[in-house]
N, C-alpha and C positions, 0 to 999 in steps of 0.2 A: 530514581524518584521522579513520578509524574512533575512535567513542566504544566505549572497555573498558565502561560500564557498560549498553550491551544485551546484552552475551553474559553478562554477571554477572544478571541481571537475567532472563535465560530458561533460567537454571541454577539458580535459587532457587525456591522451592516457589509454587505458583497458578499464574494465566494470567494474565499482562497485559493490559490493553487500548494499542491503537495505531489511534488517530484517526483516519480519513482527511483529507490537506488534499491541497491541489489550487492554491490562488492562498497571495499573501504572507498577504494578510487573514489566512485559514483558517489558514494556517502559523503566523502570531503567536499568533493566539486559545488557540490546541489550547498552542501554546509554552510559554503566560503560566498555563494551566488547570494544569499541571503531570503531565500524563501519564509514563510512565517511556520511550515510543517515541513515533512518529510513523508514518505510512505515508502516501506519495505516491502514487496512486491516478492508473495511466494513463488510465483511462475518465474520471477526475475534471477530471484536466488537459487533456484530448484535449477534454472535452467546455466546460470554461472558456475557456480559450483560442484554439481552433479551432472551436469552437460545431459540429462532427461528432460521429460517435459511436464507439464503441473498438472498429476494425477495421481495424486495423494501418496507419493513416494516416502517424502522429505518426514521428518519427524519432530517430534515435539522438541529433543535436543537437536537434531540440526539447527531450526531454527533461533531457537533459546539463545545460542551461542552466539551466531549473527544478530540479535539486535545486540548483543551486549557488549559487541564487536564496533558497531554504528554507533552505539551512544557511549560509549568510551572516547571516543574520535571525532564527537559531534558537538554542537551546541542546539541545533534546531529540534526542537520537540519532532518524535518519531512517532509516528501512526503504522503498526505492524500487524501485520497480517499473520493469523495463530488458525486458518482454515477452520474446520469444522472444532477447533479444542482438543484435537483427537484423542476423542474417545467419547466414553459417557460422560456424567456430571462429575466424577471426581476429576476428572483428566482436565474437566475444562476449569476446575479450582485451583489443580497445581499449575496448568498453562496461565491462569491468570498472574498467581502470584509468581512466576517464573518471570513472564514479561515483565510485571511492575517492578521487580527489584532488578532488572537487568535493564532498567532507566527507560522502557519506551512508555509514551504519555497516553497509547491509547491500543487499546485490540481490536483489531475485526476477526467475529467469528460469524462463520456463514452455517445456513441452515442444509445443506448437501447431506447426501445420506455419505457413509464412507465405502470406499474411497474415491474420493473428490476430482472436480475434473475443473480443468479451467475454466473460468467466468462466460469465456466467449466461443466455446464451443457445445457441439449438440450434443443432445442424452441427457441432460443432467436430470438427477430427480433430486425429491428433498424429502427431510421426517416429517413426518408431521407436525405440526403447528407445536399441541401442547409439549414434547419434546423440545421444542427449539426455546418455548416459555420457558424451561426451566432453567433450559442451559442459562438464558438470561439471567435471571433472576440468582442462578447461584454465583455467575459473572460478578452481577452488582453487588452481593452479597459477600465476597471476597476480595473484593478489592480492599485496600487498605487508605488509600485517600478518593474523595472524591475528585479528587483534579486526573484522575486515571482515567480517562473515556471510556465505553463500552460501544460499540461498534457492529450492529448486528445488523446482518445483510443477507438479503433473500435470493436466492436462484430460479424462485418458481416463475417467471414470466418465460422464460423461453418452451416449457415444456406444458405448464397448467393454464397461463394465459396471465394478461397486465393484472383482471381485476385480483385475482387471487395472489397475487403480488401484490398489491394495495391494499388486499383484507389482513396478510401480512405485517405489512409496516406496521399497520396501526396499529395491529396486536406486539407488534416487537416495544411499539415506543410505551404503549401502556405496560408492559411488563418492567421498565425502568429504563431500557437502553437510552442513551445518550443522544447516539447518533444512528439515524436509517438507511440503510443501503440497499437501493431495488435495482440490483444486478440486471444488464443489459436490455436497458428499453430500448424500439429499437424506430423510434421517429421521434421530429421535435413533438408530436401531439402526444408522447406517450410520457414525454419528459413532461410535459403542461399537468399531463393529470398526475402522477406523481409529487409534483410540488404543490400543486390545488385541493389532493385528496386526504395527505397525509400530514400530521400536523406534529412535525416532527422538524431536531434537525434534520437535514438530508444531503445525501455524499452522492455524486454525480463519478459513471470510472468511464475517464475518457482511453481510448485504447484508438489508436491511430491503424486502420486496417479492422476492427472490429465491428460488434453490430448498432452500438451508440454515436448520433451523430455527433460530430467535433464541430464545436461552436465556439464563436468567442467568450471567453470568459465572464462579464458581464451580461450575457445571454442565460448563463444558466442560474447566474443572481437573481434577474426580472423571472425566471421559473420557478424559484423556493429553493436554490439550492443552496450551501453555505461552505461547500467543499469539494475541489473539482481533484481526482486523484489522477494521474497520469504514470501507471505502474510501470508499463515497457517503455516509453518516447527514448531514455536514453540507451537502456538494452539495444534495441532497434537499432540506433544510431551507432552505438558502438559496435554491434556486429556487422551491419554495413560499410563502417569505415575498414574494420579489422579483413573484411573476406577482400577488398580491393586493394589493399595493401597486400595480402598476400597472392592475391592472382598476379600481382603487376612485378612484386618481387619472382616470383618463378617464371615468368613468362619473359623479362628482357632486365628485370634489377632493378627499373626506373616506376617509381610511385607513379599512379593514374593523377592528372590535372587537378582531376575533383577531388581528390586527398589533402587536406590541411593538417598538420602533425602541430601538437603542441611542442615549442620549443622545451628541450633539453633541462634548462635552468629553469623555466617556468614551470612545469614536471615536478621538479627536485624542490621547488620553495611550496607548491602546491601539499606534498606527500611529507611536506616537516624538513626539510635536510637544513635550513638555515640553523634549527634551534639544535642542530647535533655539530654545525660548524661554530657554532656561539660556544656550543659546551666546551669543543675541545682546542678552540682558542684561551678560556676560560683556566679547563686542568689539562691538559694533552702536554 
């Protein structure tokens, strides 16, 4: 069931930040860290799980499974990512009601034709517009609370230009969306007119190595933004750490300097093991 307190939470003044996680691990971590959202991260997940890359592989039950997987295990309101609803309008009726009862509080569905390519790379195209209206519209239409967000986000700036990404938004937000996503502006003037033009919420996807500048958070507040998503940071982080840990084990046994390992017991109280030494101190 949608958590009330991300849509209270993107109606109150600043930007939030929303973590990207991708596995249980990531889900817990970002959980326990105490952010005010989450964001499940199709490239994160496509790319954990299926070790491919995020171009429209993953499916409607792949992913279905994993938020239900996240918010099983989670307390923080989830913002998940359901790509294009794959398919037509019914697809994105049962992808909506599939996310809502598998507990995540908000969907992004992107306007890409199928099959989809990742947000920050090139080629991509989109349907057109009244298409993408509808998908909205039958989004809004199916949800079963209104504390469920609807999340609709553009791709057309990297291949049609910003303004028809802004003629977009605004068509997204008047169709009912919630929330507006204009996928990869790619200067701070490009973010300016996106929170100046559109009169919407608005979701900012910072992607560290991508084509959106990384600004301090507060920065994309004073630009109209009310949600700043960060889908790879920890993927990244965690595949960086994982590839020097294994070069350094095959090469002499001994971890690289710049490797910190979480301790062992901090690990195991992290991923729950205290409350299964509780239980079977308890019946054991």
């Amino acid at each position: 069931m949608a958590d009330p307190k991300l849509k209270a939470a993107l109606s109150g003044p600043g930007c939030i930040t929303a973590p990207g996680v991708y596995d249980l691990v990531s889900a817990i971590a970002a959980d326990k860290a105490g952010f005010p959202a989450l964001y499940m991260s199709g490239f994160s997940v496509i790319a954990s799980s299926l070790g491919l890359p995020d171009a429209g592989i993953a499916t409607y039950r792949d992913m279905r499974d994993r938020v239900e997987q996240i918010c099983t295990r989670t307390r923080t309101p989830l913002i998940a990512d359901a790509d294009t609803g794959y398919g037509g309008l019914l697809n994105v009726k049962a992808t909506v009601e599939g996310y809502e009862k598998a507990g995540a509080s908000a969907i992004q569905i992107e306007d890409q034709i199928f099959p989809k390519k990742c947000g920050h790379t090139p080629d991509r195209q989109v349907i057109p517009l009244p298409e993408m209206l509808r998908k909205i519209e039958v989004a809004v239409d199916t949800r079963a609370s209104d504390d469920f967000l609807v999340i609709a986000r553009t791709d057309a700036r990297t291949k049609y230009g910003l303004d028809e990404a802004i003629a977009r938004g605004r068509a997204f937000a008047q169709a009912g969306a919630d929330v507006v996503f204009v996928e990869s502006p790619q200067s701070v003037e490009e973010l300016k007119r996106i929170g100046g033009e559109i009169d919407a919420t608005l979701l900012v996807n910072v992607v560290h190595g991508g084509q959106t500048p990384v600004l301090p958070l507060e920065d994309y507040a004073a630009m109209g933004f009310s949600v700043a998503i960060y889908p790879v940071t920890g993927l990244l982080a965690a595949a960086r750490a994982a590839t020097s840990v294994y070069e350094g084990l095959k090469g002499n046994g001994i971890l690289p300097q710049s490797v910190e390992l979480m301790e062992f017991g901090d690990f195991n109280r992290l991923i729950g093991f205290e409350e299964v030494w509780e239980f079977d101190r308890r019946w054991a």
